[in-house]
C-alpha positions as CSV (number, residue, x, y, z in Angstrom):
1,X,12.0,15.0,-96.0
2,X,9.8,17.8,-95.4
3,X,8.7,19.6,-92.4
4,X,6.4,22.1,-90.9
5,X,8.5,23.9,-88.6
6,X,7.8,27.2,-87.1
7,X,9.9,30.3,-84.9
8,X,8.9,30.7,-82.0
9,X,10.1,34.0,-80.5
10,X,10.0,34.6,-76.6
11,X,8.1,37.9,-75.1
12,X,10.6,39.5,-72.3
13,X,11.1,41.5,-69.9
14,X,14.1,44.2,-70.3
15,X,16.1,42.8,-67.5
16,X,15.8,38.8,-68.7
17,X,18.4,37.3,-71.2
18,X,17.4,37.2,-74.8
19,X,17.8,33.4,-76.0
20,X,18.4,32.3,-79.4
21,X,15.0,32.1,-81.3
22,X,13.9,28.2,-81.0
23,X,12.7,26.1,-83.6
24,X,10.3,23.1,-83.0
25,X,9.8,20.7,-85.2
26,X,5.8,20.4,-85.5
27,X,5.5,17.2,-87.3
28,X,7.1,14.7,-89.3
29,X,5.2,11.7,-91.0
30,X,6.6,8.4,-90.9
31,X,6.2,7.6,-94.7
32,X,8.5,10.5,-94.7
33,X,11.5,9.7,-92.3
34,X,14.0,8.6,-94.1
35,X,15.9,4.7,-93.4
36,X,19.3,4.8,-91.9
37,X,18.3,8.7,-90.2
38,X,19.5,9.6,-86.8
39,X,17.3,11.1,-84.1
40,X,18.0,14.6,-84.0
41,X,17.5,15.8,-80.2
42,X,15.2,14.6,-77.2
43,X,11.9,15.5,-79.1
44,X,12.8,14.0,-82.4
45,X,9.9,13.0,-83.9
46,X,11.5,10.0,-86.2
47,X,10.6,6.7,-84.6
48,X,13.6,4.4,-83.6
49,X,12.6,1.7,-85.7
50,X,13.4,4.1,-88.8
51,X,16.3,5.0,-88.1
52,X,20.2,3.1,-87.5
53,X,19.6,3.3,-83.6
54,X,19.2,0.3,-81.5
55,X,16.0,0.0,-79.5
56,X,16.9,2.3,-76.1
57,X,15.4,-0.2,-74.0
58,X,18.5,-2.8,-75.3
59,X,21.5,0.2,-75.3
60,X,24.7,-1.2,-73.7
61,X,24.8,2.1,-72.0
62,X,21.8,0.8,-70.0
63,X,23.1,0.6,-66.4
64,X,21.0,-0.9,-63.1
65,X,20.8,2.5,-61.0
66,X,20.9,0.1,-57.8
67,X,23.8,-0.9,-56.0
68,X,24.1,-4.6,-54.0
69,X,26.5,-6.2,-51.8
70,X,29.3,-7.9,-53.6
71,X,30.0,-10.9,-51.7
72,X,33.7,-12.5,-51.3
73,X,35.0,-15.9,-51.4
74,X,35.5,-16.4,-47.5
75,X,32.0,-14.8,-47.2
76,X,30.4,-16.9,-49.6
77,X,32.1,-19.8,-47.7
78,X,31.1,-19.4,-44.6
79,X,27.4,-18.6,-45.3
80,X,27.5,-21.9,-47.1
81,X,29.2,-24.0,-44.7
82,X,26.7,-26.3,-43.6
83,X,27.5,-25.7,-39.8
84,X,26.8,-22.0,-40.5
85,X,23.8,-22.9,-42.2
86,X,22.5,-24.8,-39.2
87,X,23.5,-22.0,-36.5
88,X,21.5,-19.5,-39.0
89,X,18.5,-21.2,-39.4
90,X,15.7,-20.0,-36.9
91,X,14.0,-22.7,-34.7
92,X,10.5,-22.1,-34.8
93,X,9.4,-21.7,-30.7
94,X,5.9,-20.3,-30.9
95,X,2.6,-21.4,-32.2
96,X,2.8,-19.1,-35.0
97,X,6.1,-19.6,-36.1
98,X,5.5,-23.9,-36.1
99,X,2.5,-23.2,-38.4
100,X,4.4,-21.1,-41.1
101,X,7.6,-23.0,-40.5
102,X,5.0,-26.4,-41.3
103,X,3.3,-24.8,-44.2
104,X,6.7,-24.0,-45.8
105,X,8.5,-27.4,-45.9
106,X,5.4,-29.2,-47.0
107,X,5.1,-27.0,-49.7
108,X,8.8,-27.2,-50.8
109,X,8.1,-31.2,-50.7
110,X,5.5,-31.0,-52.6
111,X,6.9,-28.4,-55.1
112,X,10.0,-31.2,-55.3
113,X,7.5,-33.9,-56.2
114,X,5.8,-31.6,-59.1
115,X,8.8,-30.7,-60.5
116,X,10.6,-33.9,-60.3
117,X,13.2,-32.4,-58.6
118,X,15.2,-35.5,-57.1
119,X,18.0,-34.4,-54.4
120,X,20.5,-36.7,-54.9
121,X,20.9,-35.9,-58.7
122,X,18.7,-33.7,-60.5
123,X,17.9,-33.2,-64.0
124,X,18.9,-29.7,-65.5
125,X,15.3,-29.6,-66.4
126,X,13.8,-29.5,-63.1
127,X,16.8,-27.2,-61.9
128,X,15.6,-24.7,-64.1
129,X,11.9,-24.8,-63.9
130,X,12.6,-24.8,-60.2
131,X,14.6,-21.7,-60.2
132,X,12.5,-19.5,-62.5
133,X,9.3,-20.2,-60.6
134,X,10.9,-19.6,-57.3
135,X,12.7,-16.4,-57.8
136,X,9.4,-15.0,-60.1
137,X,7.6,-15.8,-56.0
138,X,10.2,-14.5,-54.4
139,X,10.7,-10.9,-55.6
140,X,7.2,-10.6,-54.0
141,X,7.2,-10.2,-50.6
142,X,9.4,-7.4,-50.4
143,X,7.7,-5.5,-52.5
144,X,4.7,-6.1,-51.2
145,X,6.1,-5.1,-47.5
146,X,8.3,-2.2,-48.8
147,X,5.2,-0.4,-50.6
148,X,2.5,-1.5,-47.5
149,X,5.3,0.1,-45.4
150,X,5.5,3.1,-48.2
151,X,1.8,3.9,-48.1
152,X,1.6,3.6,-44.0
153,X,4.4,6.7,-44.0
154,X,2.6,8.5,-46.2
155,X,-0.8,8.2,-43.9
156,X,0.7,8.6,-41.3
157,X,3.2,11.4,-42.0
158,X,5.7,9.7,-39.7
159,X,9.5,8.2,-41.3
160,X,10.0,4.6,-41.5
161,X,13.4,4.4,-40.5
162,X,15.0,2.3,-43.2
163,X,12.7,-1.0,-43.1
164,X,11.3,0.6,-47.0
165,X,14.9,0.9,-48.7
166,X,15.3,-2.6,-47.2
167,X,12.5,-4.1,-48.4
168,X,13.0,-2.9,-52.3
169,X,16.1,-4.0,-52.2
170,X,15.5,-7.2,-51.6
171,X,12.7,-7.4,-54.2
172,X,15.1,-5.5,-56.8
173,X,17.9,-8.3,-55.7
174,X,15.2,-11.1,-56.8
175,X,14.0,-9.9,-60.0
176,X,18.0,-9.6,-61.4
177,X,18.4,-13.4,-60.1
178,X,15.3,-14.1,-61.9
179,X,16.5,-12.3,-65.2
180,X,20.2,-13.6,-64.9
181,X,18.3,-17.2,-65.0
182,X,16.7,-15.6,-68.1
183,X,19.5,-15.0,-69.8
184,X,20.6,-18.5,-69.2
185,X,17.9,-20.6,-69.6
186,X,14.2,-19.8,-72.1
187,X,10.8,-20.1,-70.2
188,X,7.9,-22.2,-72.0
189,X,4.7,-21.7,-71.9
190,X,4.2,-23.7,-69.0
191,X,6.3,-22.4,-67.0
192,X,5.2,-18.2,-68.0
193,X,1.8,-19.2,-66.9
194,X,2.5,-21.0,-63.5
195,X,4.0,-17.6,-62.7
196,X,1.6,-15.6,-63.6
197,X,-0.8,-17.8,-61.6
198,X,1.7,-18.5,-58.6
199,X,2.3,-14.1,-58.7
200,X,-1.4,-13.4,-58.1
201,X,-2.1,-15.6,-55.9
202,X,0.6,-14.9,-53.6
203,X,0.1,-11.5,-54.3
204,X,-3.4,-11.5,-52.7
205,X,-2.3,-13.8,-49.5
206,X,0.5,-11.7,-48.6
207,X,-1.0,-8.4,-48.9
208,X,-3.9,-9.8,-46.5
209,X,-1.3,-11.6,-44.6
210,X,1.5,-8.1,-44.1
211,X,-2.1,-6.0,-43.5
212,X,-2.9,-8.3,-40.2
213,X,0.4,-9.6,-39.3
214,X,3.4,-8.5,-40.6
215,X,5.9,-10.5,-38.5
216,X,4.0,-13.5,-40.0
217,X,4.8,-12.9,-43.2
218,X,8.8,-11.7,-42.5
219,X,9.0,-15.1,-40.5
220,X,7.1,-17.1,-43.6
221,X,9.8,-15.1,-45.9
222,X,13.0,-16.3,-43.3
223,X,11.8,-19.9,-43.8
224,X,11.4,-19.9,-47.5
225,X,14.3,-18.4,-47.8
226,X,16.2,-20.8,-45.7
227,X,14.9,-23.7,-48.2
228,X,16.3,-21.8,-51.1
229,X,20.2,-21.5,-49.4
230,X,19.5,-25.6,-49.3
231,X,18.7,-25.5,-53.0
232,X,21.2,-23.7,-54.2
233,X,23.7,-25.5,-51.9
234,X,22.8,-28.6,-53.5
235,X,22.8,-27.1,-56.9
236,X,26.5,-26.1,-56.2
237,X,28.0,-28.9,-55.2
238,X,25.8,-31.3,-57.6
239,X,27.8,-28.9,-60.2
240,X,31.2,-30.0,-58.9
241,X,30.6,-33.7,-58.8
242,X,31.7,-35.4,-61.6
243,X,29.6,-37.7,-63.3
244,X,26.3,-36.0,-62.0
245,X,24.1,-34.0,-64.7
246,X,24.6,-30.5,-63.5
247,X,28.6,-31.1,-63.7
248,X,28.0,-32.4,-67.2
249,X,25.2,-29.6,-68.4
250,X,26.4,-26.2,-66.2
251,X,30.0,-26.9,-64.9
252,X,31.6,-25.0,-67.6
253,X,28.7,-22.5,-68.3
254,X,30.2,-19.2,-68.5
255,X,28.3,-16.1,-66.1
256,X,26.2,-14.0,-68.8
257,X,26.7,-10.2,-69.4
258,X,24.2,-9.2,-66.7
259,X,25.3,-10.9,-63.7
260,X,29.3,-10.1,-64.5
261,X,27.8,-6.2,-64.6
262,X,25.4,-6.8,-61.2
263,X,27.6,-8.5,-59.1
264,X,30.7,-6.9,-60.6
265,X,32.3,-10.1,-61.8
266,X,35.5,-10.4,-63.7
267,X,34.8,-11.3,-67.6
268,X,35.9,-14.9,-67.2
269,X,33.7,-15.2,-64.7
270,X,31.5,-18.8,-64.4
271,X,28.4,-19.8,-64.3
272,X,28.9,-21.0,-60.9
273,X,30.3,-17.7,-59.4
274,X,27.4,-16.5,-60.1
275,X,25.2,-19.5,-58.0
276,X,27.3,-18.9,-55.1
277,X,26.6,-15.2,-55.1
278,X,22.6,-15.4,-55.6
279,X,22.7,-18.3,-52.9
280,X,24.9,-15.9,-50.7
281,X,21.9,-13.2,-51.3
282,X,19.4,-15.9,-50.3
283,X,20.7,-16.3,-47.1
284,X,21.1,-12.2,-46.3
285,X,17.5,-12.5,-47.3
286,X,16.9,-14.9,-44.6
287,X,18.5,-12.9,-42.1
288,X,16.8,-9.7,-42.9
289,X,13.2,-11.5,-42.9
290,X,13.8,-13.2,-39.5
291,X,15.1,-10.2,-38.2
292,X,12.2,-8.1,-38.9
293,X,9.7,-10.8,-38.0
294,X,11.9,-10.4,-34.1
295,X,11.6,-6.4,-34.3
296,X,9.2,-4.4,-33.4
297,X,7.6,-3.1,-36.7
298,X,8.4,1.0,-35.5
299,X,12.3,0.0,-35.1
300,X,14.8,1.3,-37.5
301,X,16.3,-1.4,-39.4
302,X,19.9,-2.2,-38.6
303,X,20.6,-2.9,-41.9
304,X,20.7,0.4,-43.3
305,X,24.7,0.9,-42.6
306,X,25.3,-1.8,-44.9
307,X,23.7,-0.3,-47.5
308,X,25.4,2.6,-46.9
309,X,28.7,0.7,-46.8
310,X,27.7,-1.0,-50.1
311,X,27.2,2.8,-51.5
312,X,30.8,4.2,-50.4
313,X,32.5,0.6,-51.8
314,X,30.5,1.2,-54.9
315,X,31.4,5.0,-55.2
316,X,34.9,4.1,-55.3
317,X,34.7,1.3,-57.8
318,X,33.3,3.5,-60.1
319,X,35.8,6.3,-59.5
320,X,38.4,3.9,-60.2
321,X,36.8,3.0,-63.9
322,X,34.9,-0.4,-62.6
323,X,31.2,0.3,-63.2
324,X,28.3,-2.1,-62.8
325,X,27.2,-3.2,-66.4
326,X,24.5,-2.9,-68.3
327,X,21.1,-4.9,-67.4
């Protein structure tokens, strides 16, 4: 393989170091990189493709920089408890909140009906076109308040106390549930273009909606949220009834590679373990939402010592050997 390389010699002063002349590799044309070649340093100019490297987007070493709450088994049982479910649940009191609180159920009615989603026992089918277009709508919101919230610091050269890293996290928290489902389940064609539909226009209404009222929006995310805790509390134990079609399709499904590194699940980890974590991130969703839709928008938000808790928990994980997976 040939290649027009030149020496570059640096110009300094007495008192500097003298490095090492440097070579840089001016050019090398793909008809002449040779199959089966390594890359040779950061600025190697010998596409992947030609070489014995995997694509670096798909290297196991990939790891999600982010760090989430791991949740436990008595955790995940009490947030699932159906009592504790009903204690957590806001009642809407004012105008505002009846309207969203309204809007929200008859659109999860009507969602059921399009998707032929049927309570009592539903088909794996609906399940997962269900889930995929509900966690591609609900990574969303919190992106759209964390980078509203992002852009108001920066005009106004004031801090935002903690409602920003909140607010990402909770959109970074939705995307991995939406590409854990991906893992699991393939998307038709359908289904990739009511997202892409549903994604802009609820990208429009809630940046309107977060620029006029922001509690509005928190409140509308607490009671979506609230429907998806009952979705995936149904999906849970329609998985441990016998003689249902989710016991017979998902019950011995076992968790994929990117939801054992996420949540930090042991290899024989289930599909289910995994349910009953997303479904215990739903509902810390919830709180969050209609806790900021009760705050005043310049409070700090009181959830920042958890994530700082997660952080320490994490740290000592990983000093122990346990890091999170690849993604």
């Amino acid at each position: 393989m040939m290649r027009v390389c030149r020496s570059r010699v640096f110009a300094l002063k007495p008192w500097q170091h003298v490095p090492a002349p440097t070579t840089f590799c001016c050019r090398t044309s793909s008809s002449e990189a040779k199959e089966g070649e390594l890359r040779s340093g950061a600025r190697s100019m010998v596409h992947f493709r030609r070489t014995v490297q995997k694509h670096p987007l798909k290297a196991a070493t990939w790891k999600n920089p982010t760090v989430n709450h791991i949740w436990t088994d008595s955790e995940i049982d009490h947030i699932l408890d159906p009592t504790s479910q009903r204690n957590d649940s806001h009642t809407p009191t004012k105008l505002s909140d009846k309207i969203t609180y309204a809007a929200v159920r008859t659109a999860y009615h009507a969602f059921n009906f399009v998707t032929g989603y049927r309570s009592a026992d539903p088909s794996p089918s609906s399940v997962i076109y269900r889930l995929l277009i509900l966690e591609s709508i609900a990574g969303v919101p919190g992106m759209v308040a964390g980078s509203m919230r992002h852009f108001k610091s920066l005009r106004s050269l004031e801090r935002d106390h903690g409602w920003i890293h909140t607010l990402l996290e909770e959109a970074e928290n939705e995307r991995m549930h939406l590409l854990t489902f991906m893992h699991m389940f393939e998307a038709g064609l359908v289904t990739r273009g009511a997202i892409v539909l549903g994604q802009g226009a609820l990208l429009a209404a809630l940046i309107a909606l977060y620029a006029v009222h922001p509690k509005s929006m928190h409140r509308f995310v607490g009671y979506l949220e609230e429907t998806a805790v009952t979705t995936y509390s149904d999906v849970l134990e329609k998985m441990d009834t016998s003689g249902t079609q989710l016991h017979a399709a998902w019950s011995g499904l076992p968790a994929p590679s990117i939801a054992i590194g996420y949540w930090r699940l042991p290899a024989t980890a289930s599909f289910r373990d995994v349910v009953r974590q997303i479904a215990a991130d739903e509902a810390h969703h919830r709180d969050i939402n209609h806790t900021f839709a009760s705050m005043a928008t310049d409070d700090p938000s009181p959830f920042i010592k958890d994530h700082l808790r997660d952080i320490d928990e994490f740290t000592k994980q990983t000093q122990k050997g346990n890091e999170m997976g690849p993604i």
